[in-house]
C-alpha positions in Angstrom: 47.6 -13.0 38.7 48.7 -13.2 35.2 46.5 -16.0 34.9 43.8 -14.1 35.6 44.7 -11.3 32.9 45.3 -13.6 30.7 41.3 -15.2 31.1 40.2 -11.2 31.2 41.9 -10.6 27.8 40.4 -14.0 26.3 36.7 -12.7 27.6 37.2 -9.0 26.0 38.5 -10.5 22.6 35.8 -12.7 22.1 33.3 -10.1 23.6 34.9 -7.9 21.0 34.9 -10.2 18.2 30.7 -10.9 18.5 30.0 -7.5 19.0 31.9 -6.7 15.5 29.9 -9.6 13.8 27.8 -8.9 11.0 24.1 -9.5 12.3 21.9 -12.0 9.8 20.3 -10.3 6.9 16.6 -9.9 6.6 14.4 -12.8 4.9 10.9 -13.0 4.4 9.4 -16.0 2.5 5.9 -16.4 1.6 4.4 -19.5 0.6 1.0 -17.9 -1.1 -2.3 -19.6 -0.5 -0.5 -21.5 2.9 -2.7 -21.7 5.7 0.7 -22.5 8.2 4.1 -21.6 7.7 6.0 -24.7 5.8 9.5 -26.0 5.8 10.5 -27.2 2.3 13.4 -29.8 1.9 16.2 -30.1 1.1 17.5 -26.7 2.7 14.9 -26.8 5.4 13.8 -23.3 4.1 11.4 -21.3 6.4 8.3 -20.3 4.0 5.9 -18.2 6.2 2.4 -18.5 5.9 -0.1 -16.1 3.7 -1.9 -14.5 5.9 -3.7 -11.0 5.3 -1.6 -9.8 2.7 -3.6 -9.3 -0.1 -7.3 -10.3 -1.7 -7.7 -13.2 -4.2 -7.9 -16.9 -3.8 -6.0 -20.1 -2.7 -5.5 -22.8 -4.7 -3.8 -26.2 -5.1 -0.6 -25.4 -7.3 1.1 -27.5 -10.4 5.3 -26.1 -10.2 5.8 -25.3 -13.9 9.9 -25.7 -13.0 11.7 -28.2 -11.2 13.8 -25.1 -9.9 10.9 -23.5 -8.4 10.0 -24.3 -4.7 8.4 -27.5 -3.5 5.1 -25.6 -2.4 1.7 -27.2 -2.9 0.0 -23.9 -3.2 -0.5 -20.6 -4.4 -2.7 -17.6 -4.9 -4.7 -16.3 -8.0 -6.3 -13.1 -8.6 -9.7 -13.4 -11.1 -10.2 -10.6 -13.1 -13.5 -10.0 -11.3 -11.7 -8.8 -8.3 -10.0 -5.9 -10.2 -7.1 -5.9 -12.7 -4.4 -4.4 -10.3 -3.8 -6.8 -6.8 -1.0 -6.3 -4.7 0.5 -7.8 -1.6 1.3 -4.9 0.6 4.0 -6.5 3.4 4.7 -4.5 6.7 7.5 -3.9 8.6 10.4 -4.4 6.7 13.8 -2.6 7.7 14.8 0.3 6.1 17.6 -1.4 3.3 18.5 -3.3 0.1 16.8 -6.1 -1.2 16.5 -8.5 -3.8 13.1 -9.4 -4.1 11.8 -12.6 -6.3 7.9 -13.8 -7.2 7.8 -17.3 -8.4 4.8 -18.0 -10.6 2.6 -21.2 -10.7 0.0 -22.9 -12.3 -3.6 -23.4 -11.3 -4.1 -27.2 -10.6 -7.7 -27.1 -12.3 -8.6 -27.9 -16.1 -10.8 -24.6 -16.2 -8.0 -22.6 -16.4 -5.9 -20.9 -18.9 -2.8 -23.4 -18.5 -0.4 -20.3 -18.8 -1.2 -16.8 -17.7 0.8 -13.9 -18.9 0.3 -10.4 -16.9 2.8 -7.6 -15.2 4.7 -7.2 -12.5 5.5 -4.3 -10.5 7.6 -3.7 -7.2 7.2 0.1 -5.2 5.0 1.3 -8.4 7.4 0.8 -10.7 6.7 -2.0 -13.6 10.0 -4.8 -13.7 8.7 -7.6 -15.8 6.0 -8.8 -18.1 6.0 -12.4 -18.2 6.4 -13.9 -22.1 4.4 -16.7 -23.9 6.2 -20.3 -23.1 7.5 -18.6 -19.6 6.8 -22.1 -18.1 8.8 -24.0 -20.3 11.8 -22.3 -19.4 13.3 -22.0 -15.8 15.1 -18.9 -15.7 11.3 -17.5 -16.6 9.6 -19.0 -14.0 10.5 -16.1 -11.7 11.0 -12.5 -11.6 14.0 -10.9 -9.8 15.0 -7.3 -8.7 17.5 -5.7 -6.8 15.3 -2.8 -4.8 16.0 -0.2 -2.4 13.1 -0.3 0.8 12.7 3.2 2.8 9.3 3.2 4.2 9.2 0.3 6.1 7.2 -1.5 3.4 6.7 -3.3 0.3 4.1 -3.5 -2.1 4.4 -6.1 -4.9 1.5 -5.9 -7.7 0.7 -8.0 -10.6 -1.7 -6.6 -13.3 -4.1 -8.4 -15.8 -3.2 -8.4 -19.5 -6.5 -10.2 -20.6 -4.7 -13.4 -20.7 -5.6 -15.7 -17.7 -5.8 -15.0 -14.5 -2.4 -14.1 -12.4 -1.3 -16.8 -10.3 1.8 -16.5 -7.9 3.4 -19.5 -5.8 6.1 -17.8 -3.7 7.5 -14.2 -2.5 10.8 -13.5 -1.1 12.4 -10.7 -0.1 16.0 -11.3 1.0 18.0 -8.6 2.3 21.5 -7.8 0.6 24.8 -5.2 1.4 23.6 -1.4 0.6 26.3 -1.3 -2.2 25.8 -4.7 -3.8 26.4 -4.4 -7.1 27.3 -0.7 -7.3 28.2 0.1 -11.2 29.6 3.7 -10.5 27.9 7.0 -11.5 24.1 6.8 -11.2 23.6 4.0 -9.2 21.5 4.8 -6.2 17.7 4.2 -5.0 16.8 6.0 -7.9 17.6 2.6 -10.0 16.1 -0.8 -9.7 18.1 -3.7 -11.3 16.1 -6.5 -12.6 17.8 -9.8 -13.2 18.3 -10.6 -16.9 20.1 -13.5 -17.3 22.4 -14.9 -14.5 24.8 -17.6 -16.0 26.9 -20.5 -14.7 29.8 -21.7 -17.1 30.8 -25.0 -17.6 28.2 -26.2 -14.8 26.2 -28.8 -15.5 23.1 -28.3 -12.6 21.0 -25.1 -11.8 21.6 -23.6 -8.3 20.8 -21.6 -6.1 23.6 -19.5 -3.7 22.4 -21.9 -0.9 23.4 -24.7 -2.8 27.1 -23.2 -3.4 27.1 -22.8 0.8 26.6 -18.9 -0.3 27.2 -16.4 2.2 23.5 -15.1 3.5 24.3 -11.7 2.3 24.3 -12.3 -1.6 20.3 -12.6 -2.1 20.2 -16.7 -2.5 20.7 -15.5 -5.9 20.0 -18.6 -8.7 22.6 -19.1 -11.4 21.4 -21.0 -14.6 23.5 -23.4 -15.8 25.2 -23.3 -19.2 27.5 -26.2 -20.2 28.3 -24.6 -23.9 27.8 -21.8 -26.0 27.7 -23.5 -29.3 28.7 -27.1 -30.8 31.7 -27.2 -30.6 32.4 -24.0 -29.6 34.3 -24.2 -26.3 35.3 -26.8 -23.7 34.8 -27.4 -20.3 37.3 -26.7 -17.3 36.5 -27.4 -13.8 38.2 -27.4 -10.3 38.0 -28.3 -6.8 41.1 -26.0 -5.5 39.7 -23.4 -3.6 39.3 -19.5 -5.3 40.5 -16.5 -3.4 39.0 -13.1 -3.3 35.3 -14.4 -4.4 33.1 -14.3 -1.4 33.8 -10.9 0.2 32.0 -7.9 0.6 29.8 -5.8 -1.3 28.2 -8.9 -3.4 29.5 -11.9 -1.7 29.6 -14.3 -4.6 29.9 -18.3 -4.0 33.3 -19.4 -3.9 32.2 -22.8 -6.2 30.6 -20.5 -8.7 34.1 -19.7 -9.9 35.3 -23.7 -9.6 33.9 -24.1 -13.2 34.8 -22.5 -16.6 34.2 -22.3 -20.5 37.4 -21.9 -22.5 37.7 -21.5 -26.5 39.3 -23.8 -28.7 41.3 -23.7 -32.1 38.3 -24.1 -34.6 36.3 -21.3 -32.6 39.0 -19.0 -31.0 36.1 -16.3 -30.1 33.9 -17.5 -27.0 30.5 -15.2 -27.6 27.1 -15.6 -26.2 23.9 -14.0 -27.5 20.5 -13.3 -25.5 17.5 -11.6 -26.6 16.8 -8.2 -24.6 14.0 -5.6 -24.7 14.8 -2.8 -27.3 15.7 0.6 -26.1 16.8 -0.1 -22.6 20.3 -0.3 -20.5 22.2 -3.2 -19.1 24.5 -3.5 -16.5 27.0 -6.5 -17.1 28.9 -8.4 -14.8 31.8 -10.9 -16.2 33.7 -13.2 -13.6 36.5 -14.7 -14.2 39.5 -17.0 -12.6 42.3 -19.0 -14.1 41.7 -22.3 -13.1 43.1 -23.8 -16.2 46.5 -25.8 -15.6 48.3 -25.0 -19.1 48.1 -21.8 -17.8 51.0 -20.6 -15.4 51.8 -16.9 -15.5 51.0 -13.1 -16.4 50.9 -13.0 -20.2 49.6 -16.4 -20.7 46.1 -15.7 -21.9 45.0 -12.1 -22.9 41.5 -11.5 -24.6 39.3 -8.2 -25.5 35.4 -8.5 -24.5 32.9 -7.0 -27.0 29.5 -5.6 -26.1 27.6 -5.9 -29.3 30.7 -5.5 -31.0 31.9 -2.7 -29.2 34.9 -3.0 -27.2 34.2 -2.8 -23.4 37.6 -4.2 -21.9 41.1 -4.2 -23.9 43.6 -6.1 -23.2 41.9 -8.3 -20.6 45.0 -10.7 -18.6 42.9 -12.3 -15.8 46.1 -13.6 -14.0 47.7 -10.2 -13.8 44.6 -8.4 -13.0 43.0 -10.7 -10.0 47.0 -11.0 -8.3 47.2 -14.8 -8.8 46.0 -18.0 -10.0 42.9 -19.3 -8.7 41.6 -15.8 -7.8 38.5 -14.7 -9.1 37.8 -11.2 -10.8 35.3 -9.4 -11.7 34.3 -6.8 -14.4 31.2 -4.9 -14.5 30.0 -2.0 -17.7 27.2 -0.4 -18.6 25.9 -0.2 -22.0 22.6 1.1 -23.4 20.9 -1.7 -26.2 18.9 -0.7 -29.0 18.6 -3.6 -30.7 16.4 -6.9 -29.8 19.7 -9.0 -28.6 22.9 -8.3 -26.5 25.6 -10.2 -27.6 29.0 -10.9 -25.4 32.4 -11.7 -27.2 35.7 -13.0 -25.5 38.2 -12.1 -28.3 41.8 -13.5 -28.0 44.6 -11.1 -28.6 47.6 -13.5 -27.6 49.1 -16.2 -26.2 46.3 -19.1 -25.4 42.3 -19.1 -25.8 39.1 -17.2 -23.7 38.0 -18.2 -20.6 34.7 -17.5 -19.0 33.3 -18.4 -15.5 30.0 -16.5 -15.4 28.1 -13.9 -16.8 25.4 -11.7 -14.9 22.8 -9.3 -17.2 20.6 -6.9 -15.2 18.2 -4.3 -17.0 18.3 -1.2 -15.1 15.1 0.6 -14.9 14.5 4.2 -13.2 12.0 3.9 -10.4 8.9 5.7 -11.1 7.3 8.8 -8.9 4.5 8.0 -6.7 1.4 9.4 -5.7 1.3 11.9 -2.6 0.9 9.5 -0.1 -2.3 12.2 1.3 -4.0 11.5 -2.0 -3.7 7.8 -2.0 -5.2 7.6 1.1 -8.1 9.8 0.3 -8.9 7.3 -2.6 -9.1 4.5 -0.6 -11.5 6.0 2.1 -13.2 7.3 -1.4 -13.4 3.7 -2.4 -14.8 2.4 1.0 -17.5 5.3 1.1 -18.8 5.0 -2.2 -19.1 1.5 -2.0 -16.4 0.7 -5.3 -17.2 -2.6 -7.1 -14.3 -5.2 -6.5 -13.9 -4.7 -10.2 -12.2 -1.4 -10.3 -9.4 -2.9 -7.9 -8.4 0.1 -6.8 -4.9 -1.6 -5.1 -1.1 -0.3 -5.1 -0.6 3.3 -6.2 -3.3 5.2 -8.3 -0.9 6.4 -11.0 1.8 4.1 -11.6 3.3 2.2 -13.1 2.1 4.4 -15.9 1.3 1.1 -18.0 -1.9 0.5 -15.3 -3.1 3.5 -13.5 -6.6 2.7 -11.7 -9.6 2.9 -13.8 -11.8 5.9 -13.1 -8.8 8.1 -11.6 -6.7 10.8 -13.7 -3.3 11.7 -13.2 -1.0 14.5 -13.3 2.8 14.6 -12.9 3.4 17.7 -10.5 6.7 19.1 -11.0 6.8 21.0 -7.4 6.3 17.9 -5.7 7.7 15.5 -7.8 5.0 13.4 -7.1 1.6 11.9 -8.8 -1.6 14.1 -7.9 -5.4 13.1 -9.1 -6.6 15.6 -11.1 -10.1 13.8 -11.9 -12.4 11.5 -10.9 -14.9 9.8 -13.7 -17.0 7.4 -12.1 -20.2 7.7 -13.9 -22.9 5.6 -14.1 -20.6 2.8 -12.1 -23.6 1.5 -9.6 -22.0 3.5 -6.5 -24.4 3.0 -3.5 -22.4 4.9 -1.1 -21.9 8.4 0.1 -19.5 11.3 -0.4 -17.0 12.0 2.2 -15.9 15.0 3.1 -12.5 13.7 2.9 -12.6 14.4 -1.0 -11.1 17.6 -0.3 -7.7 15.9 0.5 -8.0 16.0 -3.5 -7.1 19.2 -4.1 -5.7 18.7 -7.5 -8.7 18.0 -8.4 -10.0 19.3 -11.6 -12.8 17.5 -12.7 -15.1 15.2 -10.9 -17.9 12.8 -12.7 -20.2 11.0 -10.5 -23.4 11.0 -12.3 -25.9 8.3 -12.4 -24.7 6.5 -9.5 -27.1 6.2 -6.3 -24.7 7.9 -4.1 -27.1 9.6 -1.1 -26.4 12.3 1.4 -25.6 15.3 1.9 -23.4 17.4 -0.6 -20.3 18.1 1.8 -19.1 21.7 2.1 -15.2 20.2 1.8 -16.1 20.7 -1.6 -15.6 24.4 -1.6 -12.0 24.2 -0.7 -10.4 22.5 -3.9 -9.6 25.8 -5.6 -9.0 23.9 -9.1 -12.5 22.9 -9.5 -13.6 23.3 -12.8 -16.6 20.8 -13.4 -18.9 19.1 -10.7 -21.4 16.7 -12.1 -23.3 14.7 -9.4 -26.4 14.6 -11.4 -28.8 11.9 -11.0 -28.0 10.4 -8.1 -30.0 10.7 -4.4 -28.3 13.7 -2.7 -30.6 15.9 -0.1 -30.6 18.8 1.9 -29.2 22.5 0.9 -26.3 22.9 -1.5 -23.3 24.0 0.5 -22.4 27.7 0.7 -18.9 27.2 0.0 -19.9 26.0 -3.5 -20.2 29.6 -4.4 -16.1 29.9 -3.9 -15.0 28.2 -6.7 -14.2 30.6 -9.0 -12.8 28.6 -11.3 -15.7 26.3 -11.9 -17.8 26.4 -15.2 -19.7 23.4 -15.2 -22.3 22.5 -12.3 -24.6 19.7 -13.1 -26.9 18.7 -9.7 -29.8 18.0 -11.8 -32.6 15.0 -10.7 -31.5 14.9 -6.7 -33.2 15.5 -3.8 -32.0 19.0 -3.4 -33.7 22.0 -1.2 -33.4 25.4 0.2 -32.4 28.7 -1.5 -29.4 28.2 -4.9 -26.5 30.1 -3.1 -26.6 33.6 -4.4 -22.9 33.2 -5.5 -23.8 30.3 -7.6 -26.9 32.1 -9.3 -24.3 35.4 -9.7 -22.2 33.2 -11.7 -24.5 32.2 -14.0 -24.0 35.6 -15.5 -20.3 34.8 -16.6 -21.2 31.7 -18.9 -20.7 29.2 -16.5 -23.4 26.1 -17.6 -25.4 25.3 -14.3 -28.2 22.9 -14.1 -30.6 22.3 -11.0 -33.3 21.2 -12.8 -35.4 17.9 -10.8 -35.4 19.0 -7.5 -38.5 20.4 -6.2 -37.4 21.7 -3.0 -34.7 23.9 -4.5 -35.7 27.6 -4.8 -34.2 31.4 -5.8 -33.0 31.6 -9.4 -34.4 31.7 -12.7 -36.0 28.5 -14.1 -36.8 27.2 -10.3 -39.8 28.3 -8.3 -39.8 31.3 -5.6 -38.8 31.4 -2.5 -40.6 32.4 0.6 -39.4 34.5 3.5 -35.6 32.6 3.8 -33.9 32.0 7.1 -30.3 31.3 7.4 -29.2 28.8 8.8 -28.0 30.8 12.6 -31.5 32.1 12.5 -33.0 28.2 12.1 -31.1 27.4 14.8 -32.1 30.1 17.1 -35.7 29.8 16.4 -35.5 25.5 17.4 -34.1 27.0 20.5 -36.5 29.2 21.4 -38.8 27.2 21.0 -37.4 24.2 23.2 -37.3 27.2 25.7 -40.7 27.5 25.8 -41.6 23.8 26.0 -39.8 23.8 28.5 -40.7 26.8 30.5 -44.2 25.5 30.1 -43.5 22.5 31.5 -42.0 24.0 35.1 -45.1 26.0 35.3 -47.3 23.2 35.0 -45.5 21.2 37.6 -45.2 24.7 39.9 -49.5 24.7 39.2 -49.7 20.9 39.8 -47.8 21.1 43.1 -49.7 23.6 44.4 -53.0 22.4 43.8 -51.9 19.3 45.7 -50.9 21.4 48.8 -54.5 23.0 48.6 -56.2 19.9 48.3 -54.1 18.4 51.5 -54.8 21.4 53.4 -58.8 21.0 52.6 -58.9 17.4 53.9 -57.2 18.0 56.8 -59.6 21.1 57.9 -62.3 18.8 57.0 -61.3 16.2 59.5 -60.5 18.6 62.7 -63.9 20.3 62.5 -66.0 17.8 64.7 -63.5 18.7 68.1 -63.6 22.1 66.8 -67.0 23.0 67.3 -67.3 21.4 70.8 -64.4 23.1 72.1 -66.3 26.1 70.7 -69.9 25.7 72.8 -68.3 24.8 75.9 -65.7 28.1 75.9 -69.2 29.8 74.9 -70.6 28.2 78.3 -67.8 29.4 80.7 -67.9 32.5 79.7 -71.8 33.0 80.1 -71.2 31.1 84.1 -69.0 34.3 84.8 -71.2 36.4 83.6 -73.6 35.2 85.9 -71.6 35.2 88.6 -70.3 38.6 88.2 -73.9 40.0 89.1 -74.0 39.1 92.2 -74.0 34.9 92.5 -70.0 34.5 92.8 -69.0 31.2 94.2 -65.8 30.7 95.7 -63.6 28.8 94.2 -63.3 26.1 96.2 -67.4 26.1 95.1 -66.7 25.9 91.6 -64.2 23.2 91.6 -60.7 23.1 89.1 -61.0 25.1 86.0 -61.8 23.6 83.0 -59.7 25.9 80.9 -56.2 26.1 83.0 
């Protein structure tokens, strides 16, 4: 019995213990222009295949890095299919991740053998890549830290006029919700995009896989740096194992605090400089732990750190502050930059020199507004009605980033919605072969809308009347037909009509031809079916549109009405003309029966005067 409660407890507890297990974060990787998902060595990495993600075109790749990953090919986007593409990726859980986009380089001599161009995550802008990006490995990817709540992602790179945007790999690796929370305004609000990340005293770049990282840090890559200067520091390395470094939220490598960069006598400060866009704020994260051996005890080696030459942290004692030896610490601060460089200085203050293990630098950058998703979605069924040229693009979000909003749309920030609304459209003269939907009305910021001298046919539709901020309608030259809508006449605030050189007909709405009295500038000039105010022709006796309808009624009534009394005529002619042949073939028998009824009744007659026969005379009767 106790046996057996003893086996029951065993079974709960470990029941217990995989139920309380963390599950494995989310990973998506996408080897771009693969026609089959891939597994790349060493790591055996899963790399999914690119499959209806986005437009543009395959192509063999050259890897500008050695640190980039061993794919063989990758996706460009010509300039002919729009400046803004995007790969828009479904179904990903609700959560924080750090996405990365790996660049290549298009294995043909015809093209530019470095493109430069922008990259944005969610709408918001995080990176424009620099002349000579290829050269260098930490800039031959982009990296953010992004919150996901819709249950997609859309990554977009946007032409600068400098070659043609090629991209080898996109990951998006799931990390904890508070990884690498810095305090007050952190949130979804903020993206952080990866800097600089820095390994002291290391010798080889690596990614957290290669440390034997916990899943849940992002597979982040650290840059080796094995001095800050000639002469400048020395190296110290370990193999004893560091406490406190892979644990919750940011789950750093244990090995990544295994090496360090300590001053010496001729150059007590240890400092490092890099070169940062002006006018911006960085998060910093420092990481320490003493794995020096001269070093035994609290007191041993204290040192300030200088941001730019402002102190950040006085009085810095990493043996006292991480509890122990071999136990690694971390310091994060936030300062704003205006300068072109951020520069870090370990200062000592006593006892023995600086130490350094790594060094993190993320630009934070305030996520941008969107566009009401209703309005987005109006432009694209715009886009497929009116037949848009691959050129415009017309891919991601309409109005941001604000550095590349689509060509042809206008946008206003709208403080009630906090959102990005279309306020005009100015696609003039743009070849459009299409037709106007009367989903256009979803556009009900609209203010403006240009479409002349396009070939757009069709009706004008009557959604048209419902966006209240209407203040100029130019569809002039172009192939539109029938009546102009009714509900044209409700916009009150419009001044500006232009339907000139269409196809137009029917009476000018008399609301329209009432306005012309308060200076608004209508033109319906070049289209000859279009009667009723000044400058056209007359009109003749005008039916509306109920009384159209009831007249074609009335008069497929009569049609048909004419048709039952033709078959009603038709069948009775035919019963007639059956009733006529078969008199005519009964007449013959007829007119014997006839003569010999005429007979009998002139024998009685006789008879009857005197020459009666008996009837056993005269036989059976013929007529019994």
């Amino acid at each position: 019995m106790l046996r057996f409660h003893f086996l029951w407890l065993l079974v709960f507890c470990s029941a217990l213990n995989s139920s309380s297990a963390r599950h494995a974060p989310f990973a998506m990787r996408i080897s771009c222009g693969a026609r089959q998902n891939i597994h790349s060595p060493p790591t055996n990495t899963l790399w999914f295949k690119d499959f209806d993600y986005t437009g543009g075109i395959p192509a063999n790749a050259t890897r500008p890095s050695f640190i980039t990953p061993p794919l063989k090919t990758l996706r460009y986007f010509p300039l002919s299919e729009g400046p803004e593409n995007c790969y828009i990726i479904n179904r990903v859980p609700k959560g924080h991740y750090n996405v990365r986009i790996f660049f290549g380089l298009v294995t043909l001599t015809s093209f530019d053998h470095e493109p430069l161009f922008d990259i944005s995550v969610e709408g918001t802008q995080i990176y424009s890549l620099k002349s000579g990006w290829s050269d260098h490995d930490d800039q031959a990817f982009a990296e953010a830290l992004v919150f996901l709540r819709d249950g997609t992602v859309s990554i977009c790179f946007h032409s600068t006029g400098h070659g043609d945007p090629a991209i080898l790999s996109l990951e998006i690796l799931q990390v904890d919700d508070k990884a690498y929370y810095f305090g007050q305004g952190w949130g979804e609000g903020l993206i952080l995009r990866t800097a600089t990340r820095l390994s002291c005293g290391n010798g080889k770049p690596k990614f957290d896989v290669d440390y034997s990282g916990d899943h849940w840090g992002g597979d982040r890559f650290w840059n080796p740096i094995l001095s800050f200067g000639q002469n400048a520091d020395q190296r110290r390395s370990t193999e004893s194992s560091i406490k406190q470094a892979s644990k919750a939220p940011n789950f750093y490598p244990e090995a990544l605090y295994q090496t360090a960069l300590v001053s010496t006598d001729s150059q007590p400060d240890l400092q490092y400089t890099m070169d940062v866009d002006p006018n911006r704020n960085y998060s910093i994260w420092l990481h320490f732990a003493e794995i020096d051996n001269t070093i035994t005890g609290v007191g041993q080696r204290v040192f300030d750190i200088l941001i730019n030459g402002n102190i950040a942290f006085e009085g810095v004692d990493v043996v006292k502050m991480s509890g122990d030896r071999y136990t690694a610490l971390v310091l994060n601060t936030t300062v704003a930059v205006n300068g072109r460089t951020l520069t870090v200085t370990l200062h000592p203050k006593g006892g023995s020199h600086a130490i350094i293990n790594a060094i993190e630098v993320f630009e934070i950058i305030a996520v941008e507004s969107k566009t009401l998703p209703e309005e987005v979605r109006a432009l694209q069924v715009l886009k497929n009605s009116l037949d848009l040229p691959h050129r415009f693009g017309w891919n991601g979000d309409p109005c941001v980033p604000q550095q590349h909003p689509w060509s042809g749309a206008d946008c206003q920030f709208d403080r009630t919605s906090h959102k990005w609304v279309i306020d005009g459209l100015g696609l003039d003269n743009q070849g459009l072969r299409g037709f106007l939907p009367n989903g256009i009305s979803k556009l009900r910021h609209l203010q403006s809308i240009n479409l002349s001298g396009n070939s757009i046919h069709g009706a004008i539709p009557s959604s048209l009347g419902t966006i209240a901020s209407l203040e100029v309608l130019d569809l002039s030259y172009n192939f539109f037909n029938g009546s102009i809508p009714e509900s044209l006449g409700q916009l009150t605030a419009l001044r500006r009509l232009n339907l000139n050189g269409n196809s137009l007909s029917g009476r000018v709405p008399a609301a329209l031809g009432g306005r012309l009295l308060h200076r608004a500038s209508f033109n319906f000039t070049d289209n000859a079916g279009l009667c009723g105010i000044p400058g056209l022709r007359a009109c003749g006796p005008h039916l509306s549109t109920s009384a159209k309808i009831g007249i074609g009624f009335g008069v497929l009534g009569l049609i048909f009405l004419l048709i039952i009394c033709s078959m009603v005529w038709w069948k009775r002619r035919q019963n007639i003309l059956r009733a006529q042949q078969i008199a005519a073939r009964g007449a013959p028998y007829a007119k014997a029966r006839t003569h010999l009824s005429h007979d009998i009744q002139l024998a009685r007659h006789y008879n009857h005067h005197g020459n009666a026969r008996t009837a056993a005379e005269n036989g059976p009767s013929l007529l019994s």
